[in-house]
N, C-alpha and C positions, 0 to 999 in steps of 0.2 A: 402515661407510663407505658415502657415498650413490654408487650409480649412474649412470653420464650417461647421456646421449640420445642414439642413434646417427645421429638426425639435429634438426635443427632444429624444435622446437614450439613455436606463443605458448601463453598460459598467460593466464588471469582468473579469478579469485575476484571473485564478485558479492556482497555485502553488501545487505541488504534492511531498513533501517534504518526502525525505526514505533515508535510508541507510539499507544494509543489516545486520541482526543482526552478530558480528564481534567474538562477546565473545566465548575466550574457554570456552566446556562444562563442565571441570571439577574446574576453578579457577574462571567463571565470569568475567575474565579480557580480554581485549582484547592486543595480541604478538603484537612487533614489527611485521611491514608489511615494508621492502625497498621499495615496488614499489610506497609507501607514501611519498619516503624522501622528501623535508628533516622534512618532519614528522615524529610523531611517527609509526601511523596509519591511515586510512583513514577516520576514523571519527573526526580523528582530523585535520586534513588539511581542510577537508570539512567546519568545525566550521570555520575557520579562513578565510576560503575563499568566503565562503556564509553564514551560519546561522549567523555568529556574525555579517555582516556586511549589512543584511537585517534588526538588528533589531535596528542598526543607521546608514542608509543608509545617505550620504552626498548629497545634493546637490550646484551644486557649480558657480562657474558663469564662466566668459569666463578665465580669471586669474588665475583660476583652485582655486581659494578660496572658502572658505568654507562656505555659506551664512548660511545652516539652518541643521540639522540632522532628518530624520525621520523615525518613527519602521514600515516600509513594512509590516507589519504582520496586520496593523492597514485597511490597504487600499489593500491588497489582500486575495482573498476567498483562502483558502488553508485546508490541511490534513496533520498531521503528521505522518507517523509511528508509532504506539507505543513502539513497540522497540526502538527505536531512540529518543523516548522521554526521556524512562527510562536512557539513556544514557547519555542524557541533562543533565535531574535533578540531576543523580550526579557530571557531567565531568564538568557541564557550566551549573550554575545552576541560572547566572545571565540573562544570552541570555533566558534560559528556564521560567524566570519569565519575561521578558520582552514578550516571545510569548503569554505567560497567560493574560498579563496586554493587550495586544494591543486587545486579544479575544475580554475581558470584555467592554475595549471601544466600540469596534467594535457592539458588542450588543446597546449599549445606542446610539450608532450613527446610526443603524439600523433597531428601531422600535422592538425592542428583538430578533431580529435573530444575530447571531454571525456568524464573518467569519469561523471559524474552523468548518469543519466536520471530522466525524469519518473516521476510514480505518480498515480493516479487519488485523487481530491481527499482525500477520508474514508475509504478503505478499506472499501468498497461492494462487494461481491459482485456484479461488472455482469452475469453473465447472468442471476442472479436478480429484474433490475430490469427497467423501464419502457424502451425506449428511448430516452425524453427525458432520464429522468436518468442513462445511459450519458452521453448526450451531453456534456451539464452536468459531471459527473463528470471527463468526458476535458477538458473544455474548460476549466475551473478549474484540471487541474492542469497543463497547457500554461501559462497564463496567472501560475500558483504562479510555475513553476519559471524563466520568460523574466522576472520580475519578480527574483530572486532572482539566478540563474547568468548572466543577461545575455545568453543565445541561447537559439536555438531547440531542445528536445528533439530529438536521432534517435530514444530511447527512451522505453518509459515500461512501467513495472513495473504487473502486473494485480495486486490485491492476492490473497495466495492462489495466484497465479499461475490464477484460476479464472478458463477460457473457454471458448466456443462458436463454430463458424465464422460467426454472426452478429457476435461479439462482436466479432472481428478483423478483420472487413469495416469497423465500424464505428472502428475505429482506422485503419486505412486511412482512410477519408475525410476520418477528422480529420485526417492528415498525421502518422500517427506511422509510421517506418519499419522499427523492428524489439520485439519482445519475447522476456522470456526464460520457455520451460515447463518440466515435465515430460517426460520424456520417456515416461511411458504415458499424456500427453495425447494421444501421436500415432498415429494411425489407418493411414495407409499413404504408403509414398516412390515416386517413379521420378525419373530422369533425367530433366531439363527436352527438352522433344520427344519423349522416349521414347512409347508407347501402355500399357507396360507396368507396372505397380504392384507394388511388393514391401508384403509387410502385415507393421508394427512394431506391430502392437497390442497386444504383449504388454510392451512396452519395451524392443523390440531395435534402437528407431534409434541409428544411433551421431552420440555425441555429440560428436565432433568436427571435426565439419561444420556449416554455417550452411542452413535452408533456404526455399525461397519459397514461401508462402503467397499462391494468387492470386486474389482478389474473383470469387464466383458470378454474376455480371455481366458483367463486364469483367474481359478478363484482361490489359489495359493497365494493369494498375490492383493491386498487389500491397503485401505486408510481409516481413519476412525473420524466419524465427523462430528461437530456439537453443532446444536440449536441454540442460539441466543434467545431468551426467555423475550417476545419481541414487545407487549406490553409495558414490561419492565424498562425496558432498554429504553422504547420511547418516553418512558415520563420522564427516566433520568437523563436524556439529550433534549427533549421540547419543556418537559414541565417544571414541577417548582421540586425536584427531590432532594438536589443539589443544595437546596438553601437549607433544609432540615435536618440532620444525621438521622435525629429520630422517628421522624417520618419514613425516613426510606430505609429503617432497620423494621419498622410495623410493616412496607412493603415488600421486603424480603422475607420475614417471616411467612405470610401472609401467600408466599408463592409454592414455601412449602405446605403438604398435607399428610397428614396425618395416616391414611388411609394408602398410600405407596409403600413398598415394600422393600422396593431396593435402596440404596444410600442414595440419597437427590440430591445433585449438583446445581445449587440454584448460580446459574450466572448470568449475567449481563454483559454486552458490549455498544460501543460508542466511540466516535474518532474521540481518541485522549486530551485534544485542546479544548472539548467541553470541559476540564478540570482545570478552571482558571480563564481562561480566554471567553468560551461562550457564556460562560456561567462563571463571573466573579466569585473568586472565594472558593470555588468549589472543590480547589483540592483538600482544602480545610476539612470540609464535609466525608471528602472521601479518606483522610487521616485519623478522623475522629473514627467513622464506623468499621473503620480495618483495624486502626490498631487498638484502640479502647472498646466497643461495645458488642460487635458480632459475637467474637467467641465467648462473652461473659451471656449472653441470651443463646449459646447450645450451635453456634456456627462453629466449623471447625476452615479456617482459611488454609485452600489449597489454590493447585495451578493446575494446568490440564494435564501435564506430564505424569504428575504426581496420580491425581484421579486414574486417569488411566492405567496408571500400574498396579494401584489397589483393586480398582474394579474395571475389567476388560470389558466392552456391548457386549450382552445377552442378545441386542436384536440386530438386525443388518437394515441399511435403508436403501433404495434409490430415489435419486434426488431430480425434480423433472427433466424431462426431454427438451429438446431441440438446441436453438440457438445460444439461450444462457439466461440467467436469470441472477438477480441481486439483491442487496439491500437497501437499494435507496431508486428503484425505478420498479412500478409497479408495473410496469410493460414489460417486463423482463433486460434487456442490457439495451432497449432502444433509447434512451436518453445519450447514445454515446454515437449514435450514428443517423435518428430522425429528430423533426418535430412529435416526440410519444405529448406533449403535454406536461412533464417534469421539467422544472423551471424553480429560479430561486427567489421567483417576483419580480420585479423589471417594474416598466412602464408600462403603462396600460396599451392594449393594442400589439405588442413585442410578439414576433413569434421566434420559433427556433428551426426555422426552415432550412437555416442555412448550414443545417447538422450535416444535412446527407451529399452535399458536394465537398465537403471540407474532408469527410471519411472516406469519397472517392477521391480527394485529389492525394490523400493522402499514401491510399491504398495504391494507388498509380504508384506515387515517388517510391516509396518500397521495393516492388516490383521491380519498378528501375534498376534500384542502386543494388538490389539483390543480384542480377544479374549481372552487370559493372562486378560485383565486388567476385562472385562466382568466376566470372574469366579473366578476372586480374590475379584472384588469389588462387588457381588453380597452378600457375606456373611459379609461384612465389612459393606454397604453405606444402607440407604434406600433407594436411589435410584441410582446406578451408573451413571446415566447419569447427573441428576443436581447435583452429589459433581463434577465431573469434569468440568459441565461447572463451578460450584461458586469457581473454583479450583483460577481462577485469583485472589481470593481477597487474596489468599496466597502468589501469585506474587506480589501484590500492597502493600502487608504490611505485613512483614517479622518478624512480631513481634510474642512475647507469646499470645499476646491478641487476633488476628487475629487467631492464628492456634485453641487457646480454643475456639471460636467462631466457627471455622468451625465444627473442632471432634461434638460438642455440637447439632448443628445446622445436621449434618450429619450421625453419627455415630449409631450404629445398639446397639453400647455396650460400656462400659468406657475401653480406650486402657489404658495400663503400656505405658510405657515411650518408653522403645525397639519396643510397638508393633506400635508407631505412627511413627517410623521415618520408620518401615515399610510400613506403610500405605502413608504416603508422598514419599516416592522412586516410590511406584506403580503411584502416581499421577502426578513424577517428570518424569518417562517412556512415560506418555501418554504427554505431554508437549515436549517433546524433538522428539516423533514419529511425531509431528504434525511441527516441524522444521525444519523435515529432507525435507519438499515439500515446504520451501521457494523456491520463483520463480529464484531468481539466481540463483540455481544452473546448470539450463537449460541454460539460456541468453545468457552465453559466449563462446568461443571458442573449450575449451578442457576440459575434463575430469581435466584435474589437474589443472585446476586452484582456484585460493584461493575460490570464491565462492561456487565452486563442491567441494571443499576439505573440507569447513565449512561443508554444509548438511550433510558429511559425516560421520565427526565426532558427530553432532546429531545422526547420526543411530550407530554408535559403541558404543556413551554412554548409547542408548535406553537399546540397545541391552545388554550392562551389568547391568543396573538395572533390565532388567527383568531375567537373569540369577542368579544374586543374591539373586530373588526370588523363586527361584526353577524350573527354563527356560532355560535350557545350548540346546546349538545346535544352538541356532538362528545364528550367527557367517557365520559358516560354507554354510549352507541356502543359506545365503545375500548375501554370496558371487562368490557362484557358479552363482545365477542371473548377481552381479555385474562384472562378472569374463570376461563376455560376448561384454564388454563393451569396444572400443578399443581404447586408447589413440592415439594424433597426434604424442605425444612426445615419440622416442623410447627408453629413458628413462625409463619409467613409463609401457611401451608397453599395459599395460590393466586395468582393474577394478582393480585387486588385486594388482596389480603393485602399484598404483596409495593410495592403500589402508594399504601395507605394508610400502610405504615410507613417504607419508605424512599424513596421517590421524593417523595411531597408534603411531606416533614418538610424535605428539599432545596430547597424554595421560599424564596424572598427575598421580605419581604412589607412595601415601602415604609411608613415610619411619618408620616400625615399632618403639616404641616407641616414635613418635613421634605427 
């Protein structure tokens, strides 16, 4: 029998819902994938296995009958991908309006805060980036999600949860006002006015408190950060919490104490395809203890929005130094650019050596096309940088009306017809350059695998829009970098291996006249 609360706690389970973008660059369609079966692909399996059945999750009784159906989306704080929306809307467009509709609840049930927060556009490793394409990145998925959920983001999910105090300055600017970390992201706490510093650098902030992050500049000028209770979070992504309700409402209790003073925001986080995909059934689990049993044992279910408005940080944080840090690489963001050691299992012997030419050759093509796109679009844009960030609303709506609105809104001169679809290739180069740093393509095992093979075809398409614009050579470049790069499978033996067999067999190759 479960425990209650000796006094009052909110309680949020964050859901970190992604898929990596799947679609070939040249058809928008996403290939058969086998290792889906007996699906088509993984975004489809995924729907079937979690998204549709979080947004009528069953609860049931002992008979295994069916008492009541509830949309999980309503009673967990969550972020979508935007990629992965875009995917909804047209694959499962009923699931995708069921996520919208539980938002909008979610709002009216939470004093105007809504469970959905933003997520950075591709799932880009932003401290690993440029600071233009941080920007870009942030500013797409602002733009995603106000296009989509119909307000403004308070939140917006780092993929990885991977950052630097640059990184969060630069969400500040943007006007994002809270995210969710690690808690051995964080470096050291005091009380706001305090002079004094307690050091959590080992992972000893407690997590059930909210805290401010304030701009190395200006300290008029801050974010609010939460700790994911990290314990917690791991039993219910690796271990068994998911199978129990009542177990993991004894573990949530259990995380409150009795002896805190301020209101405790017990929460957890985890990518959301643990609720059903990793863990069959498990939105079930998470249906039962949101909507039947938390708040009958003294939980009160809230969002971060909401928390924060009742109870602002009493304490400020800085969160460590240097390059960047995360949740899911104990080296801080080097799973995305070496061999650190983080790995998802392989073959015995596998190493992941071939992280650090793949991040230089990639880091090269950027460079590249950065410069390409800077002295093409200088004599095209008023401003090259704001038509590519307002590049998304070309993404979002694919219509006549939207592209005359941009030329309109952008353009230095009235383009003919030939010169716009030029001027969209240079816009569709920089979109595709900024795909080729989804964070999958580091994550897993080898070089050849689907996720490293997607990115890659991102850079061979970059790479022939900007050659069709009068840029040949880049090819050859990319791949003398990527050349370097040593496959496990001796198959494939290298970059170019890996690049001759599966990435260019992936090209779509228009049949004249046609």
């Amino acid at each position: 029998m479960s425990a209650k609360l000796t006094k009052t706690a909110y309680l949020t389970i964050h859901g970190h819902f992604y898929q990596p973008p799947r679609e070939n660059p040249w058809t928008e369609m996403i290939e058969l994938q086998p290792s889906a079966h007996p699906f088509h692909d993984w975004n489809e399996r995924i729907l079937i296995e979690c998204y549709q059945p979080n947004t009528m999750a069953q609860i049931v009784d002992g008979h295994g009958r069916v008492l009541e159906t509830v949309n999980n989306f309503r009673l967990l704080n969550f972020n979508i991908g935007p990629t992965l929306m875009a995917w909804l809307e047209k694959q499962a467009p009923i699931v995708y309006r069921y996520i919208l509709e539980a938002d909008q609840t979610s709002v009216r049930e939470h004093s105007g805060h809504g469970n959905a927060i933003a997520q950075v556009y591709n799932h880009m490793i932003l401290p690993l980036a440029q600071e233009r394409d941080q920007r870009t990145q942030i500013r797409w998925g602002i733009a995603d999600f106000k296009k989509r959920f119909r307000r403004d983001p308070e939140g917006m999910w780092l993929p990885e949860t991977a950052a630097n105090p640059r990184t969060l300055e630069i969400l500040i600017e943007e006007g994002i006002h809270f995210t969710i970390l690690a808690p051995a992201q964080a470096q050291r706490i005091r009380r706001i006015g305090s002079e004094t510093w307690e050091d959590v650098s080992h992972g000893t902030v407690d997590p059930t408190r909210p805290y401010r992050f304030f701009h190395s500049q200006d300290r008029n000028r801050w974010m609010d950060l939460f700790f994911f209770d990290g314990p917690l979070s791991r039993d219910m992504s690796f271990g068994d919490l998911l199978f129990d309700a009542k177990k993991f409402l004894n573990r949530l209790i259990h995380a409150h104490r009795s002896d805190r003073h301020h209101p405790e925001l017990v929460h957890v986080a985890t990518d959301g395809e643990t609720f059903g995909h990793h863990k069959a059934y498990g939105e079930r689990v998470i249906a039962f203890l949101l909507h039947e049993e938390a708040e009958r044992h003294g939980f009160k279910r809230t969002n971060y929005g909401e928390y924060l408005e009742k109870f602002p940080p009493q304490f400020e944080v800085q969160i460590k130094p240097g390059e960047g840090t995360s949740w899911s690489c104990a080296h801080g963001v080097a799973r995305w650019k070496e061999d650190c050691g983080c790995h998802t299992g392989g073959h015995h012997g596998w190493n992941q050596k071939w992280r650090s030419p793949l991040r230089e050759a990639v880091r090269f093509l950027e460079a590249r096309l950065a410069e390409i796109y800077q002295r093409s679009a200088e004599i095209l844009f008023k401003d090259p940088e704001v038509a590519r960030d307002d590049s998304i609303d070309l993404i979002l709506d694919r219509s006549t009306e939207s592209r005359d609105r941009f030329f309109e809104k952008h353009s230095k001169k009235n383009f003919s017809g030939s010169e716009r679809i030029e001027v969209l290739k240079l816009l569709e180069m920089e979109r595709f350059a900024m795909l080729t740093e989804t964070s999958c393509g580091w994550f897993f095992n080898d070089l050849s695998g689907i996720e490293t093979v997607q990115i890659l075809r991102y850079a061979l398409h970059s790479i022939e829009l900007a050659a069709g614009g009068g840029n040949p050579g880049l090819e050859e470049a990319f791949l003398a970098i990527l050349g370097k790069a040593k496959s496990n499978v001796p198959e494939f033996r290298d970059g170019r291996g890996v690049w001759e067999k599966l990435v260019k067999p992936g090209k779509i190759v228009s049949i004249p006249g046609n």
